[in-house]
BAROTI-947299 format. One record per residue: residue in three letters; x, y, z of N, C-alpha, C, CB in turn. Coordinates in steps of 0.001 Angstrom, whole numbers, plus 500000, padded with zeros to 6 digits. Glycine has a CB too. Layout:
! BAROTI-947299
alaXYZXYZXYZXYZ
...
***
This chain:
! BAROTI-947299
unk845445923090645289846830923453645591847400924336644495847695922197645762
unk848057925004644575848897925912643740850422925157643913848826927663644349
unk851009925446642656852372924663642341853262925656640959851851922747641713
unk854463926259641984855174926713640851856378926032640547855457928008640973
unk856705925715639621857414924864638619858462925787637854856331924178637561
unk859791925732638339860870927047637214861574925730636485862524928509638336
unk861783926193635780862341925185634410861404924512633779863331924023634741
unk859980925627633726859071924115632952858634924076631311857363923948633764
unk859782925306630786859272925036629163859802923621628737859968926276627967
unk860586922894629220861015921863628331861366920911629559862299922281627191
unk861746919795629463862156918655630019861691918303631360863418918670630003
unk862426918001631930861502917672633777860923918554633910862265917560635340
unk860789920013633991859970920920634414858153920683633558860880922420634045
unk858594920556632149857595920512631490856990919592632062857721920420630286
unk857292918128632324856852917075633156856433917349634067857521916299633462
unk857016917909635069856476918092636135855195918653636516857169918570636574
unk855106919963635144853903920654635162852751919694634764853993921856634250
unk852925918857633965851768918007633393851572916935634358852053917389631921
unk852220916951635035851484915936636199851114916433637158852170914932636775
unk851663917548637688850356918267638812849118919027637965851136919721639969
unk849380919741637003848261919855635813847023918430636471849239919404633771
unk847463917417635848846849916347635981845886916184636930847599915561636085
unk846700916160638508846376916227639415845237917333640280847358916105639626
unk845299918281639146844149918948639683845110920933639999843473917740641521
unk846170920939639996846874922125640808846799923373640199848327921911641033
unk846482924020640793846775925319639751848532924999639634846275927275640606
unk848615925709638567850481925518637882850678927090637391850752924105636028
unk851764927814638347852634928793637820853786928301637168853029929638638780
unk854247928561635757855297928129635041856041929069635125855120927736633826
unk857375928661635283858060929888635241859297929544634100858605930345636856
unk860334930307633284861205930199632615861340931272631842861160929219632100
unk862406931367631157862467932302629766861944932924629248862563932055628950
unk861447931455628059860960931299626518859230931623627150861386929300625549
unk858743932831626766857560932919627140856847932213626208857167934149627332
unk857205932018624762856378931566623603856094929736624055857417931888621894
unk856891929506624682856944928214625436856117927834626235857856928074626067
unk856383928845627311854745928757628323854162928726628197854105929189628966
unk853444929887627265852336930325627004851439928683626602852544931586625784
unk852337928275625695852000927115624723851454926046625464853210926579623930
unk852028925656626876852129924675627580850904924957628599853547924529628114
unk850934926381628885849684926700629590848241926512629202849750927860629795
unk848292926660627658847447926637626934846588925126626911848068927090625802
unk847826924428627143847575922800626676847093922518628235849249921669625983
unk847678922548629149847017922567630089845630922716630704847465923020630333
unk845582924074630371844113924227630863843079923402629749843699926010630946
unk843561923305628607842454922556627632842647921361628351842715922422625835
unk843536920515628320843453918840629099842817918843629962844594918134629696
unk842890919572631078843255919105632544841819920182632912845258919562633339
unk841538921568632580841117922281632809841536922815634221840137921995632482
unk842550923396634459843019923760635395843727925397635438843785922708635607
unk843738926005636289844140927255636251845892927329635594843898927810637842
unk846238928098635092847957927838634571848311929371634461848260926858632746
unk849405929424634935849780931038634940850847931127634306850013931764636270
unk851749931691633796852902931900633219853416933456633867852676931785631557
unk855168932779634144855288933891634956857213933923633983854961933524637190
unk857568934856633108858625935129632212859668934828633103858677936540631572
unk860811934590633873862007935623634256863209934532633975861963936335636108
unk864415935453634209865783934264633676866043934701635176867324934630632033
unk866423933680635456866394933034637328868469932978637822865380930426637343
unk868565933332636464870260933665636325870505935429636812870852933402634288
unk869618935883636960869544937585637215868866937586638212868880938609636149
unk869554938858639031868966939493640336867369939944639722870065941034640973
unk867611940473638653865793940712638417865018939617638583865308941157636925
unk865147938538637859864899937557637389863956937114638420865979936833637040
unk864652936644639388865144936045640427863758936834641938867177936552640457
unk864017938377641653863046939094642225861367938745642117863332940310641711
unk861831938799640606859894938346640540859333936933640638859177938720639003
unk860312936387640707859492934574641511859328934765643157860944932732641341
unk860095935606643230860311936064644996858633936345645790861418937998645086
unk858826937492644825857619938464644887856423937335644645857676939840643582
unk856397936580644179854971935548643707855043934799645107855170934223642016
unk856136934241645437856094932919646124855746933773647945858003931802645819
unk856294934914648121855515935701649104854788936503649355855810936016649559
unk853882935962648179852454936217648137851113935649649314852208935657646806
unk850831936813650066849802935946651037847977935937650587849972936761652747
unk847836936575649666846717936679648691846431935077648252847173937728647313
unk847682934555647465847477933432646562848734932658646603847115933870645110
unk848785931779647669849695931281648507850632930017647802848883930849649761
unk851783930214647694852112928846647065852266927879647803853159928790646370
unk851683926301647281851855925400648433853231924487647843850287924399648774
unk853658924067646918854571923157646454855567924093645312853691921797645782
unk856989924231645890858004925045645052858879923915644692858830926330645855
unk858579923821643014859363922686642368860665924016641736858186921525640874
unk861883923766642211863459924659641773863681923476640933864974925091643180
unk863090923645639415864034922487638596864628923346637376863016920977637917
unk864899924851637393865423925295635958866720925044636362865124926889635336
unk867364924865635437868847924583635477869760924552634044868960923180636152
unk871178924419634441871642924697633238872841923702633665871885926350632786
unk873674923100632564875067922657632669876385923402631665874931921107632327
unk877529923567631762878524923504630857879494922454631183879130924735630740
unk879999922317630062880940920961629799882570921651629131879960919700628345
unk883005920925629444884800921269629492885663921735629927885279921643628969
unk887072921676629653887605921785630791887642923663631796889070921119630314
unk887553923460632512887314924337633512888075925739633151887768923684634859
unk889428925592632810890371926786632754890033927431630957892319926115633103
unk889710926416630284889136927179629001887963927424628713889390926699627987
unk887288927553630140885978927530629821885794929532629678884958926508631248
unk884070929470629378884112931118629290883700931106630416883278932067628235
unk884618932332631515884385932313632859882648932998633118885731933258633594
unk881911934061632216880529934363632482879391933326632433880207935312631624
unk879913932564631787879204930923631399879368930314632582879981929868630131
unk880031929642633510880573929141634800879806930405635411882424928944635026
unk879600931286635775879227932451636989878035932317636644879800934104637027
unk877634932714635257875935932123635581875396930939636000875181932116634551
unk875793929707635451875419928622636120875397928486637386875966927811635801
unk876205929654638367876481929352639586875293929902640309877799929843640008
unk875022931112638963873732932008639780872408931376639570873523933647639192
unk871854930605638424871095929940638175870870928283639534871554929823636652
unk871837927702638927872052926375640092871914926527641179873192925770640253
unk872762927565641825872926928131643252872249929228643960874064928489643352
unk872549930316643353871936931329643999870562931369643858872429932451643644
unk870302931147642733868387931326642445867665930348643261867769930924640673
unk868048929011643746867461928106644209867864928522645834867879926702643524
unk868717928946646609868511929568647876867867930531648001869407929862648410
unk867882931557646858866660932586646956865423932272646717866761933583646176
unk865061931127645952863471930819646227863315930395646660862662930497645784
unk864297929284647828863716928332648745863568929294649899864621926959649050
unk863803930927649851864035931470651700862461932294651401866000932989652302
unk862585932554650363861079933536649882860267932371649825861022934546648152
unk859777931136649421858789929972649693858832929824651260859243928482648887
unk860117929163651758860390928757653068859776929212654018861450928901653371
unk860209931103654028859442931762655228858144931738655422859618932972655295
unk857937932350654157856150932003653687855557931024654134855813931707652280
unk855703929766653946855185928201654212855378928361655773856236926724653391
unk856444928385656151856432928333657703855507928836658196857394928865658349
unk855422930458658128854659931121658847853098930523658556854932932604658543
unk852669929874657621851271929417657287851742927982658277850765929217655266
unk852499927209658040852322926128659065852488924839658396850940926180659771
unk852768924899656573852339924193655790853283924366654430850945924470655736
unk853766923319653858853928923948652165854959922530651955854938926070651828
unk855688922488650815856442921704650336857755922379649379855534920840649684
unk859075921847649440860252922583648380860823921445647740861590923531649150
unk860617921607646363861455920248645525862633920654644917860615919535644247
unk863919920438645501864951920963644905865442919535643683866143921469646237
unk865454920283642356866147919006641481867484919325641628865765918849639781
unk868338918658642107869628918245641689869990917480640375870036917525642651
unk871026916303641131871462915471640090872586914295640655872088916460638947
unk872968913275639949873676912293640231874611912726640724873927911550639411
unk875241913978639732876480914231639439876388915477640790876823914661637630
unk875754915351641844875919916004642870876965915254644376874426916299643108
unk876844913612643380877475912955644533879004912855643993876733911409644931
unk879411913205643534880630913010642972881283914096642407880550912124642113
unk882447914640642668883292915806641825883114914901640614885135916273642326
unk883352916041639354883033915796637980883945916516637145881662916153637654
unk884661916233636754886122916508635813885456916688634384887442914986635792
unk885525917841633903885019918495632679883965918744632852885058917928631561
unk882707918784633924881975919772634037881649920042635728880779919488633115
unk882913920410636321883212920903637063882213921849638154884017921293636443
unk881752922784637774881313923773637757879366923323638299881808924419636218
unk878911921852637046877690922168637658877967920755638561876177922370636565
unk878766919558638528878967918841640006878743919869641223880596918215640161
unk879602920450641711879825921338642563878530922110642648880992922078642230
unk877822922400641856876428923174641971875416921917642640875798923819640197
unk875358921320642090874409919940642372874847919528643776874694918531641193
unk876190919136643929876130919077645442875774919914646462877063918869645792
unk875959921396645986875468922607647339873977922186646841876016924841647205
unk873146921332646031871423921735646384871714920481646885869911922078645124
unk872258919453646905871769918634648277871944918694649158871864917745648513
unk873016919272649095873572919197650599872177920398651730875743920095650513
unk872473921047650697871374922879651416870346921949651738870572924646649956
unk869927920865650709868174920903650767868519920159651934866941920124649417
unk869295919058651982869616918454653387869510918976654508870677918124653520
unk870175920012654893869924920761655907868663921177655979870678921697655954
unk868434922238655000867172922744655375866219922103655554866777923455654738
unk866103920784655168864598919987655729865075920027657252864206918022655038
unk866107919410657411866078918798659176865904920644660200868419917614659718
unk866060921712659368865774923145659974864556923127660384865921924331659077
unk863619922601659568862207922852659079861370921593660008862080922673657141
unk862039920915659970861467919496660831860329920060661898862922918600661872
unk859518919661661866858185919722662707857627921414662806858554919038664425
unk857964921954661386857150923391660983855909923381660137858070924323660168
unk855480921866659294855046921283659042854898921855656850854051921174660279
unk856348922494656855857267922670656039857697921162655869858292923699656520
unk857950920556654081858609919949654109859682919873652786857933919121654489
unk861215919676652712862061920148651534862468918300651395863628921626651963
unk862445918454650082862593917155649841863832917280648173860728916380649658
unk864679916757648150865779917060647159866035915709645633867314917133648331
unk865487915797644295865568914915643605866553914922642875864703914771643102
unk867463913362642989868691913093641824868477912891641014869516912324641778
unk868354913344640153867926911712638659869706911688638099866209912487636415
unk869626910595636906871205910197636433870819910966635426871864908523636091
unk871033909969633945870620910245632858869016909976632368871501909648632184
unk868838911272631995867421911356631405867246912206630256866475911834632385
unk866443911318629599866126912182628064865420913494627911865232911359627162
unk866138914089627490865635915676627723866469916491626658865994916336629440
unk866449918154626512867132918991626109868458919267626497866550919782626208
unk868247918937627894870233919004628492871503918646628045870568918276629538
unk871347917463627383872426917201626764872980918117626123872311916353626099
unk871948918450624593872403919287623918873140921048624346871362919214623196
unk871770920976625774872111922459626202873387922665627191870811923068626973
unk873830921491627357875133921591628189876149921086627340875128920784629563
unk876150921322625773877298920727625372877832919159624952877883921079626235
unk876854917998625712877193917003625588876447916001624661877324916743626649
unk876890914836624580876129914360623720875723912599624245876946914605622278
unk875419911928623833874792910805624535876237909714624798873380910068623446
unk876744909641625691877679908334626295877246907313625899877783908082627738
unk878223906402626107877806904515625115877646904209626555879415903166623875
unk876361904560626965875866903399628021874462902697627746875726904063629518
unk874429901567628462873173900274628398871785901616628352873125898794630415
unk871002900810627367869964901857627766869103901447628785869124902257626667
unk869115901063629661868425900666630362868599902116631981868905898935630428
unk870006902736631487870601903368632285869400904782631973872361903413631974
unk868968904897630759868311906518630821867011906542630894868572907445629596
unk866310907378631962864591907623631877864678908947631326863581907603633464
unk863116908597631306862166909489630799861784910671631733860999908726630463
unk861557911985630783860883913437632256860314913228633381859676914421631920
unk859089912306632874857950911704633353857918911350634044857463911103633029
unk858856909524634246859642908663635665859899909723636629861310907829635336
unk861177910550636218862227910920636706861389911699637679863287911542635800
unk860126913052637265859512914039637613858719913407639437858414914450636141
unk857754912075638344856860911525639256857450911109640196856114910634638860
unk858723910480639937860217910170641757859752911105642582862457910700641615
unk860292912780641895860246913785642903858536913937643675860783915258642061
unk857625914223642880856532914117643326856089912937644588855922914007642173
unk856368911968644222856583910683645155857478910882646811857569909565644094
unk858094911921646910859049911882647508858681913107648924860249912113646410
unk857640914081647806857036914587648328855871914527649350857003914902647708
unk855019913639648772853877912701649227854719912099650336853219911531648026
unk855593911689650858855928910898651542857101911061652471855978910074650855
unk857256912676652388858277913049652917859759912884653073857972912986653553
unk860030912164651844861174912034651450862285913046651008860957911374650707
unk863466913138652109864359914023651354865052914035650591864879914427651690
unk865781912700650370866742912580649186866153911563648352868249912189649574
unk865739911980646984865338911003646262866340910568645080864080911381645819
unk866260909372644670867270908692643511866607907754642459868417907745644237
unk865553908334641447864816907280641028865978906757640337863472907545640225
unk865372904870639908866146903799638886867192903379640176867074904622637145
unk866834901890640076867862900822640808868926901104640497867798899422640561
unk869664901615639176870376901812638845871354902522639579870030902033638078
unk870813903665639665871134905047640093871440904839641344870091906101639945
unk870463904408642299870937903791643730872040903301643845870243902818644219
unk872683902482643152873630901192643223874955902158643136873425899834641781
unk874474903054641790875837903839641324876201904718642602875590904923639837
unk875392905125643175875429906326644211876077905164645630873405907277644511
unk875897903895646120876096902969646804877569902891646308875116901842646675
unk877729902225645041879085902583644865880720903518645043878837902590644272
unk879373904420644657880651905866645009880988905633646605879802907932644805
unk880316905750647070880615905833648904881382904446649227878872905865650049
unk881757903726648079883024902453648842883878902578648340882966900914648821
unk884227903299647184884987902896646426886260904516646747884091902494644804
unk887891904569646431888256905616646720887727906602646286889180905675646587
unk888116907731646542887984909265646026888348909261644511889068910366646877
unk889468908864644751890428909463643260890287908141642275892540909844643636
unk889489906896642594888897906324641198887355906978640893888761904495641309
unk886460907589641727885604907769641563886085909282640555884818907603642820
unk887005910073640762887208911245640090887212910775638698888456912002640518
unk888075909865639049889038908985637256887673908640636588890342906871637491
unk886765907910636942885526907327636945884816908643636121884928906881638583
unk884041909574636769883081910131636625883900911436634946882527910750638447
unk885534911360635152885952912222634233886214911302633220887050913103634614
unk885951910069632843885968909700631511884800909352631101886791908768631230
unk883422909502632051881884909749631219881414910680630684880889909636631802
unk882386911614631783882058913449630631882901913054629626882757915463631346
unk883694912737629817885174912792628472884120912177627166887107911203628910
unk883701911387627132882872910580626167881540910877625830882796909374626570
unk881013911359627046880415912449626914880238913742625626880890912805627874
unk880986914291625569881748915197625672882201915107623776882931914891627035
unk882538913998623671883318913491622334881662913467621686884485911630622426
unk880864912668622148879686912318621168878944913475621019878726911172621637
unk878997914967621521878458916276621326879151916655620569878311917131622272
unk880847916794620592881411917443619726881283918908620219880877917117618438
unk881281919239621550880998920552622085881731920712623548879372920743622183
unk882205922486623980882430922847624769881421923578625774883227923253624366
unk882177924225626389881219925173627477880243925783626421882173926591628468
unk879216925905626918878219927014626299877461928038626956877269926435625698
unk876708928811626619875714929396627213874383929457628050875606929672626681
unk874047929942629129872791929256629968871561929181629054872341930177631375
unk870973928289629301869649927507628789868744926576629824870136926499627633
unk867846927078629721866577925909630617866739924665630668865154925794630066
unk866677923690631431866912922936631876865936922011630843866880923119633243
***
């Protein structure tokens, strides 16, 4: 199988790559930091001995954005599994934020992940066959007060991936969409925030979080939510009003938020 992976210099992506690595897949990496890839590709094929490609682009740009296009409708060397996990967050409040900071995230979160799911999508269809892993996030089920901007992003990839599986239903296409909550990774830092006083029992690992989505895949699952946890919280939201869940979710960024000691920032890999 062939498997391209965007967001995989660091955190879930990196995960992700090392477990289809594992599994045997060829792995196109895609992101940025080429010095990153390269590195990861490297490690790859020594472990696993498996084919690993590295493919540069910032997925925040129409260029960017073009050349994953161009790979994924490729009928030479066909992709079978499109993991969309690069991503980015900013944190604070909305009206002082830097408005190019908010527009990229929108193009990264949003736009890049409908443009590689229609360039995979068509492709896969017309073969008869393929898989789309859109990563979301918790914070897709809930408006999010001080980081505004990527709530609202996270909900258009579930909601899209939602649809688009039931589009796809019996094309033998399948889109399957992963939440995770909190997980240990680079994000924090790269969105500004810093670790909330919650139980640790509340945060996984790349690894967990990655193998959910993979799991979800295997089994045709569209909405995935690894950690009991996470379930319960997401169970919650849907009983409880609107406007405590707002109050709710804007004093975890708020605290959030305090333990970074940071505002909006600039896009960064997921």
């Amino acid at each position: 199988m062939r498997s391209l992976v965007t967001g995989a210099s660091s955190g879930i992506g990196e995960a992700f790559a090392y477990l289809l690595a594992k599994r045997g897949d060829h792995v196109i990496l895609v992101a940025r930091r080429r010095e990153r890839l390269e590195d990861l590709a490297a490690r790859l094929r020594k472990i696993y001995g498996v084919e690993a490609d590295v493919l540069v682009a910032d997925l925040s740009t129409s260029e960017g954005c073009g050349v994953v296009e161009g790979r994924l409708r490729s009928s030479e060397s066909p992709i079978d599994l499109l993991v969309n996990d690069a991503g980015v967050g900013t944190s604070g409040p909305f009206l002082a934020s830097d408005l190019d900071a908010e527009l990229s995230e929108i193009a990264l979160d949003v736009m890049a992940v409908v443009r590689l799911c229609h360039a995979a999508g068509s492709t896969m269809a017309s073969r008869g066959r393929g898989a789309i892993l859109n990563v979301a996030s918790l914070a897709g089920f809930a408006p999010g007060p001080g980081m505004a901007t990527y709530g609202a992003s996270k909900a258009f990839v579930l909601r899209f991936s939602e649809a688009l599986a039931e589009e796809l239903r019996g094309s033998g296409v399948t889109v399957s969409c992963l939440c995770p909550g909190f997980t240990r990774t680079e994000f924090q830092a790269s969105a500004g925030v810093g670790l909330p006083p919650m139980p640790r029992f509340v945060w996984q690992d790349a690894e967990t979080v990655a193998r959910a989505g993979l799991d979800a895949v295997e089994h045709g699952q569209v909405v995935a939510i690894p950690g009991w946890h996470n379930r319960l919280a997401v169970a919650g939201l849907r009983l409880v009003p609107a406007s405590f869940a707002r109050w709710a979710v804007g004093r975890t960024t708020l605290a959030s938020r305090a333990a970074g000691r940071a505002g909006s920032v600039p896009t960064l890999d997921r």
